[in-house]
C-alpha angles and dihedrals in degrees: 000000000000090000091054089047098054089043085061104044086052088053090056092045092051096054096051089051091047098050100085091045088061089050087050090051095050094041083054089042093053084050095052105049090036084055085047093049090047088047088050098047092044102044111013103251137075114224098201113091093177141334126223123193128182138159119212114267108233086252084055092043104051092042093060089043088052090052093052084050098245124140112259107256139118100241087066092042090066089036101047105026130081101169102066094108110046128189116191112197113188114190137187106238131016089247082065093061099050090045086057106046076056103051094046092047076071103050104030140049104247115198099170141018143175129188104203080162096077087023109034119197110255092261092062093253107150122176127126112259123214143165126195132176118223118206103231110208108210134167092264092043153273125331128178120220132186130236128198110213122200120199129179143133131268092264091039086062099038087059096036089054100042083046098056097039076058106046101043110017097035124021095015096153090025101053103102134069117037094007091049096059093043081053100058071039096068103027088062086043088056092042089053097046086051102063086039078072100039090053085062096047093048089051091044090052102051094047087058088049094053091038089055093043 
């Protein structure tokens, strides 16, 4: 009975700490898709494909404390993480990306940022890493909470996720070696597909903006 209570009383806990970060993801999400209509109405595409949120379950929460080494415990979550509320942004073209790094430097406070598009991980992961923090007006006052923002391209995502099924559904121990460098293979051969197809859809562009002047 004490353990459930206790359970119970976490839980708790865990929803009132999470509240603003939700805020925080929905304030980022609003941006997002008001940046995709003006893009749409000014030039005629809309460079979000989708976009993915998500805020780290506790269980999510204590195991990466645990593997930065910091006692389990809310008050280090919010001190120590930067990742609780995630955004994940999937365009169409690389230029998309880039537009859209751009267009959020002006309309949100940026603290950290890393481009694993121009530099991949070793493992061929690209994506365009930010995190921005996102003032929370309550009752009491005004509170600032980080989101980690996540933006890459439809090829980008289609590697990322079959990577990842593989590395740690599938293969987990076996993933190394042989399949490891397939892997930063095909993620260079997808990469290069993919700006294959972004060089048709520049020319064609242009031609339909001269056309229209």
């Amino acid at each position: 009975m004490a353990n459930t209570n206790k359970m119970i009383e976490t839980l708790k806990e865990y929803n009132e700490f999470i509240r603003p970060y939700n805020d925080a993801i929905n304030f980022v999400r609003i941006r997002l898709e008001a940046l995709n209509t003006d893009y749409g109405h000014l030039y005629k595409h809309n460079p979000v494909h989708q976009i993915i949120q998500r805020v780290k379950s506790l269980d999510s929460i204590f195991n990466k404390l645990t593997r930065k080494s910091y006692t389990t415990t809310l008050e280090n979550a919010k001190e120590y993480l930067t990742d609780i509320a995630g955004i994940r942004v999937i365009t169409y073209y690389q230029q998309d990306v880039y537009e859209l790094v751009r267009a959020l430097h002006s309309c949100l406070d940026v603290v950290e940022e890393r481009d694993y598009i121009q530099n991949p991980k070793p493992s061929g992961y690209r994506s365009y890493h930010m995190i921005v923090v996102i003032p929370i007006h309550y009752l009491k006052g005004v509170e600032y909470y980080p989101v980690e923002i996540q933006i890459r391209t439809l090829t980008m995502d289609c590697w990322a996720n079959i990577e990842h099924q593989l590395r740690y559904k599938t293969l987990q121990e076996d993933f190394s070696g042989n399949i490891s460098r397939k892997f930063q293979q095909y993620s260079e051969e997808l990469n290069n597909l993919s700006l294959k197809m972004e060089a048709i859809y520049s020319v064609q562009n242009k031609n339909f903006s001269e056309n229209s002047a």
